[in-house]
Each structure stands twice: as structure tokens, then as C-alpha cells.
DOLUM-841792 format. One record per residue (C-alpha): x, y, z. Coordinates in steps of 0.02 Angstrom, whole numbers, plus 50000, padded with zeros to 5 digits. Example, Ala and Ser with C-alpha at 12.3 -4.5 7.8 and 13.67 -1.06 7.14 Angstrom:
BEGIN
506154977550390/506844994750357/
//
This chain:
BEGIN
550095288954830/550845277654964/552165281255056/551965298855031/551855307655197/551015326355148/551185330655331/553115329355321/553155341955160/551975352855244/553315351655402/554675356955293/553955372155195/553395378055387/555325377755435/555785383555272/554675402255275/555335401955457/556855402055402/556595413355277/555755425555392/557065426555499/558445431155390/557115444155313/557285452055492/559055451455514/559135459655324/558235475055403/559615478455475/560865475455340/561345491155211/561845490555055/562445509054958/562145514754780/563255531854711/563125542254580/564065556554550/565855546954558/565015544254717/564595561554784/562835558154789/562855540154926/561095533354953/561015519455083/559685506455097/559355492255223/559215470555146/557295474655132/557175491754997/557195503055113/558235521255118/559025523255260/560055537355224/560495550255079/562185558655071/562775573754946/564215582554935/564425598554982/564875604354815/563455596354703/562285609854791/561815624454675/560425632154660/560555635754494/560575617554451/559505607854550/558825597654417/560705588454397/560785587354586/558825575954591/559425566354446/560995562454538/559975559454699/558815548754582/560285539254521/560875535554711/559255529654766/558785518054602/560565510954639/560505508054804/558725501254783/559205488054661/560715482954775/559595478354907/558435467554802/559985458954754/560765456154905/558975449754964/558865438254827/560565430054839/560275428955051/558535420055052/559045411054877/560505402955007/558955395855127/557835390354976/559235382054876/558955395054761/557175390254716/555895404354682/554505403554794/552925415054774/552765429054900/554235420555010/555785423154909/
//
């Protein structure tokens, strides 16, 4: 095709994944929290899925129910987790104009 410089698209995806790499890193050190529990079970992950932290209330521990106290822990996490992934999304879909790009975005 003439007039179509490839070299110039090639530029512009490079800049682009830097781009997106970047704000990947600074997301590492973004957090996000998911409750359960009317929020006596706090699970806190960083912009990339990871848990950072897990916080329960005194008062949800009892030994005679643990099973209530994992599902609320399960809860926390699962929340927190999908918070992230959104918050991820919605930063890098900012830098990509929103398009979906393959093991980038």
C-alpha cells in the first residue's frame, strides 16, 4: 500500500505497551478493598490482583463456626479481587482508548 509507513504503527504500539507498562507498575501500588460481613471481614488488594491485606473483626472469630468466618473471608477476597481487575481495566482502558489488546490490556 503506498503511503503506508508500517514503521510508524510499529512506533506507536512500542509507546503504547510502554505506556501501558508503566501505569501497570504504578497500579502495584494502588489498593482497592472488597467487605463482606457489613464489612467486618476487609480484604485489600493492590491495581494488579494481588492481596495485600485481610482484616476480621474481632467478633466474627468462633471457633465453633469457622466455616461462616472462611466464607466471609472468601467473600472479602473474591470482592476485593474483582475490584482490582476493574480498576485495572478502566486505568489501562484510559491509555488504549479503551481498545482490548491481547496480553497488554
Amino acid at each position: 500500500m503506498p503511503g503506508v509507513d508500517l514503521n510508524y504503527f510499529i512506533r506507536q504500539a512500542n509507546k503504547l505497551t510502554e505506556k501501558i507498562e508503566a501505569r501497570k507498575t504504578e497500579l502495584a501500588n494502588e489498593t482497592v478493598e472488597g467487605k463482606a460481613g457489613d464489612g467486618r471481614v476487609i480484604a485489600v488488594a493492590n491495581g494488579i490482583q494481588e492481596l495485600k491485606t485481610i482484616k476480621i473483626d474481632k467478633a466474627l472469630v468462633d471457633p465453633s463456626d469457622v466455616p461462616m468466618l472462611e466464607d466471609l473471608v472468601t467473600a472479602a477476597v473474591n470482592a476485593a479481587l474483582t475490584a482490582s481487575k476493574e480498576h485495572m481495566q478502566k486505568e489501562l482502558g484510559k491509555i488504549s482508548g479503551g481498545i482490548k489488546i491481547p496480553g497488554i490490556t
